[in-house]
C-alpha positions as CSV (number, residue, x, y, z in Angstrom):
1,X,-80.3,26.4,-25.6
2,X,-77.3,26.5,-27.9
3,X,-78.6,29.3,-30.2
4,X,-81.0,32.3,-30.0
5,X,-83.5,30.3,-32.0
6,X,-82.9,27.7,-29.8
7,X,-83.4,29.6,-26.7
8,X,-86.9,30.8,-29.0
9,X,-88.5,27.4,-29.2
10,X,-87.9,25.7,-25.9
11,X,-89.6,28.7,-24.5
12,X,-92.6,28.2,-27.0
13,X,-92.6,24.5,-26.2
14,X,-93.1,25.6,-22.1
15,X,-95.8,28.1,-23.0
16,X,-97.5,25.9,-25.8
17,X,-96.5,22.5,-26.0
18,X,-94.8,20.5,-28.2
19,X,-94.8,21.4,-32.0
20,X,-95.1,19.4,-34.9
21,X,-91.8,18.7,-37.0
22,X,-93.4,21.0,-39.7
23,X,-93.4,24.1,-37.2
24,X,-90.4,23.4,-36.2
25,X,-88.3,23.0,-39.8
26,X,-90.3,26.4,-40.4
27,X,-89.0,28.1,-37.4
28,X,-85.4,26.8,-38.2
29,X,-85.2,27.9,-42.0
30,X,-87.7,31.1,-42.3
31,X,-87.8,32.6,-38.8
32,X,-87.7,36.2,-39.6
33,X,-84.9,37.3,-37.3
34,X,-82.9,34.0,-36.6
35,X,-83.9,31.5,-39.4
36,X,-81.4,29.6,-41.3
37,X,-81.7,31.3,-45.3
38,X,-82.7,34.3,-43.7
39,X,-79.0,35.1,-42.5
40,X,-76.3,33.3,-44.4
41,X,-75.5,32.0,-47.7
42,X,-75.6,28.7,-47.2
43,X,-73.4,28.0,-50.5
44,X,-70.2,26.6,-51.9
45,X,-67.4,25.9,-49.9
46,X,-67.8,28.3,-47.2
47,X,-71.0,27.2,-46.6
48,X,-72.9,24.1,-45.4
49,X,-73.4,22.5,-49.6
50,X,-72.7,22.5,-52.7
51,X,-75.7,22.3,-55.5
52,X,-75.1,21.1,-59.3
53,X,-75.7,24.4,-60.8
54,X,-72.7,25.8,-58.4
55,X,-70.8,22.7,-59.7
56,X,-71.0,23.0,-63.3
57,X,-72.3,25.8,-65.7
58,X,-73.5,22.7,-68.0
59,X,-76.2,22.0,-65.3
60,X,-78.3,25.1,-66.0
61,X,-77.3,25.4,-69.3
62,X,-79.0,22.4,-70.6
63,X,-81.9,23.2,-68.2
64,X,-82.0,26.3,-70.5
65,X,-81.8,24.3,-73.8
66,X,-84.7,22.2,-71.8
67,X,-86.9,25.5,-71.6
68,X,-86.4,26.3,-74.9
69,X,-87.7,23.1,-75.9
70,X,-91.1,23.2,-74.0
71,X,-91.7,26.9,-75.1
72,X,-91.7,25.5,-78.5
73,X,-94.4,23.4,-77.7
74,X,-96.1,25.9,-76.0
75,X,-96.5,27.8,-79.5
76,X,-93.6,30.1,-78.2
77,X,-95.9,32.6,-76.0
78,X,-95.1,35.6,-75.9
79,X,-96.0,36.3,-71.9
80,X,-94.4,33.4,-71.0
81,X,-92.9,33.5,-67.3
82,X,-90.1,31.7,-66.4
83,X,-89.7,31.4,-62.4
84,X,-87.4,29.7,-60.0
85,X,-88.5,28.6,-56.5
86,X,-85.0,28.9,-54.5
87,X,-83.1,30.3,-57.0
88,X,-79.8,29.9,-54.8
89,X,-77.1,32.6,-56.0
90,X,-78.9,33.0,-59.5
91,X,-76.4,30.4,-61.2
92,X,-78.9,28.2,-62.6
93,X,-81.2,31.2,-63.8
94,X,-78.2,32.8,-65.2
95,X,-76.9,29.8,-66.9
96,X,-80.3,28.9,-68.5
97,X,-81.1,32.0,-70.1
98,X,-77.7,32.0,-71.4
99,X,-78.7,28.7,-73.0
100,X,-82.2,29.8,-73.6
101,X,-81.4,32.5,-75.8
102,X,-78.5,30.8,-77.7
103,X,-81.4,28.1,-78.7
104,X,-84.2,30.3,-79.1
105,X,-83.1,33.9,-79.9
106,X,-86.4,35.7,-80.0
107,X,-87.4,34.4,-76.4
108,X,-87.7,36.7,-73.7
109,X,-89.7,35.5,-70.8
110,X,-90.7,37.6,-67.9
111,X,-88.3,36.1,-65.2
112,X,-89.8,35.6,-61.7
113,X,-88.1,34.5,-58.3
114,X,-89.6,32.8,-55.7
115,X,-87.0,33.9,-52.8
116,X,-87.6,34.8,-48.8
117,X,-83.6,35.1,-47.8
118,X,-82.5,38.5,-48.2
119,X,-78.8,37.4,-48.3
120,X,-79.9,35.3,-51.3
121,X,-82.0,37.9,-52.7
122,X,-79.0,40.0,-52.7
123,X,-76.3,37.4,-54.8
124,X,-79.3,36.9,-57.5
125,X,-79.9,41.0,-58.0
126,X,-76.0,40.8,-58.5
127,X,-75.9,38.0,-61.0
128,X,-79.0,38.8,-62.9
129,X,-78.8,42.5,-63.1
130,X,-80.2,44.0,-66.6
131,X,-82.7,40.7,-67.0
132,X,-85.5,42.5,-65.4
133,X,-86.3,39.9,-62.9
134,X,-88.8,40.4,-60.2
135,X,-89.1,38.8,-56.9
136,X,-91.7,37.2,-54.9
137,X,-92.2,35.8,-50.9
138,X,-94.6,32.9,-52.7
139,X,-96.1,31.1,-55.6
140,X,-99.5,33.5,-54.8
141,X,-98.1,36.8,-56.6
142,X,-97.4,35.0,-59.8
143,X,-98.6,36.8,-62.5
144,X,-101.6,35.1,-64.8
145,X,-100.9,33.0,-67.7
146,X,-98.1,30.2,-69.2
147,X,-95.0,29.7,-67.3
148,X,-92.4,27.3,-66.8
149,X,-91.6,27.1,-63.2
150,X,-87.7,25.4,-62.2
151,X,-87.3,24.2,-58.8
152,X,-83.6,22.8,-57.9
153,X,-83.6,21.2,-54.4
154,X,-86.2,23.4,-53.5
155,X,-88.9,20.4,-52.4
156,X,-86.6,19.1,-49.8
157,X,-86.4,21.6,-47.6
158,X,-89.9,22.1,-47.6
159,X,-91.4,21.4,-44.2
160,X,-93.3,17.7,-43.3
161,X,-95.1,16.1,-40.6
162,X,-94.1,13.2,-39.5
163,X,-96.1,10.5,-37.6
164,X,-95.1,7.6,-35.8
165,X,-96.9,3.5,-35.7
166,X,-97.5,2.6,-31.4
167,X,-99.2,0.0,-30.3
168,X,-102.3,2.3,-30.0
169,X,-102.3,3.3,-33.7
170,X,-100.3,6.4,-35.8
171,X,-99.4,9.2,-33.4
172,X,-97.8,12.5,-34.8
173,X,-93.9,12.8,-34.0
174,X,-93.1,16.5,-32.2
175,X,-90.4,18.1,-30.3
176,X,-90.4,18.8,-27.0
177,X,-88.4,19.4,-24.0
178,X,-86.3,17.2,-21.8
179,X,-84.6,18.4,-18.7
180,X,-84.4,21.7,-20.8
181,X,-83.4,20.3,-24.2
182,X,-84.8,20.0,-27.7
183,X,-86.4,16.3,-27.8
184,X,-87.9,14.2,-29.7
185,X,-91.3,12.9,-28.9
186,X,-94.5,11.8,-29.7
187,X,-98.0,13.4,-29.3
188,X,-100.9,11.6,-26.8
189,X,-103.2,11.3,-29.2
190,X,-103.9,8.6,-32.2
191,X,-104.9,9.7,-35.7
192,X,-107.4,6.8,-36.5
193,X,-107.5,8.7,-40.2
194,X,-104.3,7.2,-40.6
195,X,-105.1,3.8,-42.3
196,X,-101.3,2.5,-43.9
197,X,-99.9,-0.5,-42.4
198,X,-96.8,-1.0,-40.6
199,X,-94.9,-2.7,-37.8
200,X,-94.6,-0.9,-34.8
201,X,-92.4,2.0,-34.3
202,X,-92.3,2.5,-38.4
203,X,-92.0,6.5,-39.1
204,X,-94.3,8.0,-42.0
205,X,-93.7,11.7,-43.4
206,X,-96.0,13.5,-44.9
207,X,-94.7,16.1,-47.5
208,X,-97.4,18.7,-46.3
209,X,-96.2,21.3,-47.8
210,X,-94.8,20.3,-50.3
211,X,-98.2,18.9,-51.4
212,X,-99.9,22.4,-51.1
213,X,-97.1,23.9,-53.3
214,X,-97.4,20.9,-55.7
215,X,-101.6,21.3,-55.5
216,X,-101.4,25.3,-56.4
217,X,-98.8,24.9,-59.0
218,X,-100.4,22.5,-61.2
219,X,-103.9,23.8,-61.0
220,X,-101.9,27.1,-62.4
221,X,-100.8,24.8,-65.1
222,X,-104.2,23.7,-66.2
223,X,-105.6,27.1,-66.7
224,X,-102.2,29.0,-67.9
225,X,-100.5,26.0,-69.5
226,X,-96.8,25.8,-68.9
227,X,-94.9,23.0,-66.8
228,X,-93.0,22.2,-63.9
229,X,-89.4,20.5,-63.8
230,X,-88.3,19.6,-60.1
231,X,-84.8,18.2,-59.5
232,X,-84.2,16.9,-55.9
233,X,-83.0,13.8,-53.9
234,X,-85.7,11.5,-52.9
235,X,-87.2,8.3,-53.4
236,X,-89.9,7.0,-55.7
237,X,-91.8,4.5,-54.7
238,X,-93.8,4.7,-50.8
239,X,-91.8,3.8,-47.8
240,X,-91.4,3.9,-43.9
241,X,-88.2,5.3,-42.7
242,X,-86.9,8.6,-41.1
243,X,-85.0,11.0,-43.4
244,X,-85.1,14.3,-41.8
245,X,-81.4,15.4,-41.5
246,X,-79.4,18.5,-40.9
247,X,-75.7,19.6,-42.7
248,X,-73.8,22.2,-41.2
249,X,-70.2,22.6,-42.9
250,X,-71.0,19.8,-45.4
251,X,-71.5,17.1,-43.0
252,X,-74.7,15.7,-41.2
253,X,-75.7,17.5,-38.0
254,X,-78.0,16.8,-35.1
255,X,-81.4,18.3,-36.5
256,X,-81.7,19.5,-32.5
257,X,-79.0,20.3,-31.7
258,X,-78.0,24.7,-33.5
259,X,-81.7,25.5,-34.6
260,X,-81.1,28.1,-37.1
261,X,-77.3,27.0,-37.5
262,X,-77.6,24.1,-39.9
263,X,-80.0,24.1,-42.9
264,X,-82.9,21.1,-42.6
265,X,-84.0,18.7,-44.9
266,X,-85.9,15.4,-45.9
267,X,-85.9,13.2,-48.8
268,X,-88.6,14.1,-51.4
269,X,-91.3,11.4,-51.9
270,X,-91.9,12.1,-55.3
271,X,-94.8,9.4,-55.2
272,X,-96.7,11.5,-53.0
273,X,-96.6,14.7,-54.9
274,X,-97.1,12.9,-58.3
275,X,-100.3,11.4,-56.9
276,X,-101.3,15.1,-56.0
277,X,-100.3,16.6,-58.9
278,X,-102.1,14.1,-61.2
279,X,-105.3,14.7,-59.1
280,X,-105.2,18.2,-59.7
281,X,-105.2,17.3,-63.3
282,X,-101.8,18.1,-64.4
283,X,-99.6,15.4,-66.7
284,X,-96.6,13.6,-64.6
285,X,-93.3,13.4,-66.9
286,X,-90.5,10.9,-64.3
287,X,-89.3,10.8,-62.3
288,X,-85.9,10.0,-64.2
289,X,-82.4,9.8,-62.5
290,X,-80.4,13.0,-63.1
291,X,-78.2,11.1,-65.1
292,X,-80.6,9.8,-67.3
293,X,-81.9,13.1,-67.8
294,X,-78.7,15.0,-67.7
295,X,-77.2,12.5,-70.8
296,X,-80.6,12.6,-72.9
297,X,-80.2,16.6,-73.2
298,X,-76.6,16.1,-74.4
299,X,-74.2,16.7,-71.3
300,X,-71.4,14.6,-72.9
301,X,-71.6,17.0,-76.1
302,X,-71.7,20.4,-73.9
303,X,-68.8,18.6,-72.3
304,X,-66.9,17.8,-75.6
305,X,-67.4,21.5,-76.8
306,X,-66.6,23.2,-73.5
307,X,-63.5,21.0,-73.5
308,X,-62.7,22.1,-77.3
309,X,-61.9,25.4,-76.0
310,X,-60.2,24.6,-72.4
311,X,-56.8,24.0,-71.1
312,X,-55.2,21.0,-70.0
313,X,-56.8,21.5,-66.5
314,X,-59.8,23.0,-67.4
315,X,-60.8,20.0,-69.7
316,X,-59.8,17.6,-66.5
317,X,-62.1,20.0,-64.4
318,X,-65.0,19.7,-66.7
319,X,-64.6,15.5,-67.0
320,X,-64.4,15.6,-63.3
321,X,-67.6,18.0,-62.9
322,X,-69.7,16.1,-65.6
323,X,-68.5,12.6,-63.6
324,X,-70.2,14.6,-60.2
325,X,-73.5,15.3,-61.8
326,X,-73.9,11.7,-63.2
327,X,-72.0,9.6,-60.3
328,X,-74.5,6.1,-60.9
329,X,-73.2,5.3,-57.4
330,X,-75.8,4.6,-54.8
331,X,-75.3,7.8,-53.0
332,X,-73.9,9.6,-55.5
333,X,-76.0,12.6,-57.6
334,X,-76.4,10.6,-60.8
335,X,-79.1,8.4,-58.8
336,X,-79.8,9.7,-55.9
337,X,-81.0,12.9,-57.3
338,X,-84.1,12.7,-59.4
339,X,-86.2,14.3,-61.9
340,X,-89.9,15.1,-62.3
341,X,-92.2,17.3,-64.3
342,X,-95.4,18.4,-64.0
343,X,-97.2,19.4,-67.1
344,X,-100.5,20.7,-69.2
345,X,-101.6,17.2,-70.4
346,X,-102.0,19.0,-73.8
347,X,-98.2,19.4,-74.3
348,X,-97.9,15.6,-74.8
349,X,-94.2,14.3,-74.4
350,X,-91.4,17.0,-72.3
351,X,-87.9,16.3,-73.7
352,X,-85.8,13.2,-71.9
353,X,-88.3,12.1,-69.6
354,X,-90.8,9.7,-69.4
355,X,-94.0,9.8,-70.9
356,X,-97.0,9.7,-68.4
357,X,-98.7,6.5,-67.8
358,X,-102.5,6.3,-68.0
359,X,-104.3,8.5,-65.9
360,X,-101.1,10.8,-65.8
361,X,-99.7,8.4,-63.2
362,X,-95.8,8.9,-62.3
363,X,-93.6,5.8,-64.2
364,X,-91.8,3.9,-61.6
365,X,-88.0,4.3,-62.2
């Protein structure tokens, strides 16, 4: 194969068989030796993407001002943890405690990070030495009580099944070998428990993971208190299509073809998790657009200040960022990127989202 990791799976495949699409995003991101955020930073320009907290420092500073806000309504606890899931460089952490503390000056939650790349792990100790933060491999080492958990295109790279409408029903979509390479395929058998309808040869993902994480989280919620705020690109409402995709060098790859080489993603179906969420009993704020949400917390007034105190070209750097993070374009972050929180029903309304429907249902945006 083209890569060690490569070389890794087709020789799994020939001893076990084909694996399901969630195995195999696993294997490519969190292999221990070869995985994709195990061995790079996958960051900036040098790397593969760019996120909005690497974009603008207004990004996580109004998630900051955003934190302060629920903590109020909290009652302002004084063991509150604040954790990130994916905390990229530490940018966003950095940039909302900044903000946290200029709104609230008396808080000082217990940061966690939720972080399995050691080259990551490594740019966050950097950037948030002196804050006392303390790392974790998973959600399960959390300490007890209220938190506010962030999570910036964490959800999509989150690994999903995927299954695939024949003629004899929903089978599960694998990868396999052909003539020695990486394939795309489908398994033998149906999965009558499958009961959605769709035309034939209509691809399904199923966030499985993502609705475990979602699952844990919120029950947390219920008995600590605290809430959620997810910002990722994804959809809203249920569909049928295939959004797995790979970016290597900021463009879109072949998911097959440099396992361990290109970092994988899907779309989030924020539909799916809101449904789990809400059955675990937690309130569903969104999803709203990041620009909605972006503009409600005051973006064009952090701009206006910023620019107060810039240069010529630093003011048309800012305008320029600020456009990036709101583009209303189809494709571009304003829209395509959304917005959800998950909640302790008791908090009532989270600043500039939408209030949950009955039954703690996610609003359709």
């Amino acid at each position: 194969m083209s890569t060690p990791l490569g070389a890794e799976i087709a020789a799994l495949i020939r001893q076990t068989g084909p694996i399901g699409i969630d195995r195999y995003m696993a294997l490519c991101l969190g292999h221990p030796v070869h995985g994709y955020y195990r061995t790079r930073d996958p960051l900036g320009v040098r790397g593969d993407f760019t996120t909005a907290p690497e974009i603008s420092q207004m990004f996580g500073e109004l998630i900051g001002v955003w934190v302060a806000l629920v903590r109020q309504q909290m009652g302002a606890p004084e063991d509150l943890a604040l954790v990130e899931l994916g905390p990229g460089r530490g940018t966003l952490m950095a940039d909302a405690l900044r903000a946290l503390r200029a709104a609230a000056p008396g808080a000082r939650p217990a940061v966690h990070l939720v972080e399995t790349s050691p080259v990551l792990r490594a740019a966050q100790e950097a950037r948030l030495a002196g804050t006392g933060a303390v790392w974790h491999g998973g959600i399960d080492t959390l300490p007890a009580g209220p938190m506010i958990v962030l999570a910036n295109e964490f959800l999509d790279c989150l690994p999903v099944r995927q299954f695939q409408r024949t003629g004899r029903g929903w089978c599960e979509r694998v990868v396999g070998l052909v003539e020695g390479r990486l394939a795309f395929g489908l398994a033998p058998d149906t999965l009558p428990e499958i009961e959605a309808e769709a035309p034939e040869g209509a691809l399904m993902t199923l966030p499985s993971a993502g609705l475990d994480l979602v699952r844990a989280v919120s029950r947390r919620l219920g008995t600590g208190g605290g809430a959620l705020l997810a910002i990722d690109y994804g959809h809203v409402r249920p569909g049928f299509g295939d959004t797995l995709q790979a970016l290597a060098g900021h463009a879109f790859a072949d998911p097959l073809a440099a396992p361990g080489e290109a970092d994988l993603t899907v779309h989030v179906d924020f539909a799916a998790l809101a449904r789990a969420a809400a059955a675990e009993g937690a309130a569903v704020h969104g999803p709203a657009t990041q620009r909605d949400f972006l503009l409600a917390m005051g973006l064009a007034a952090r701009a206006e200040r910023l620019k107060a105190r810039a240069g010529a070209d630093q003011a048309r750097a800012i305008d320029a960022a600020a456009e990036r993070l709101t583009d209303p374009a189809e494709r571009g972050m304003g829209s395509l990127f959304k917005v959800l929180a998950l909640a302790d029903p008791r908090l009532g309304s989270l600043p500039a989202l939408p209030a949950p429907e009955a039954g703690a249902r996610a609003s359709a945006r």
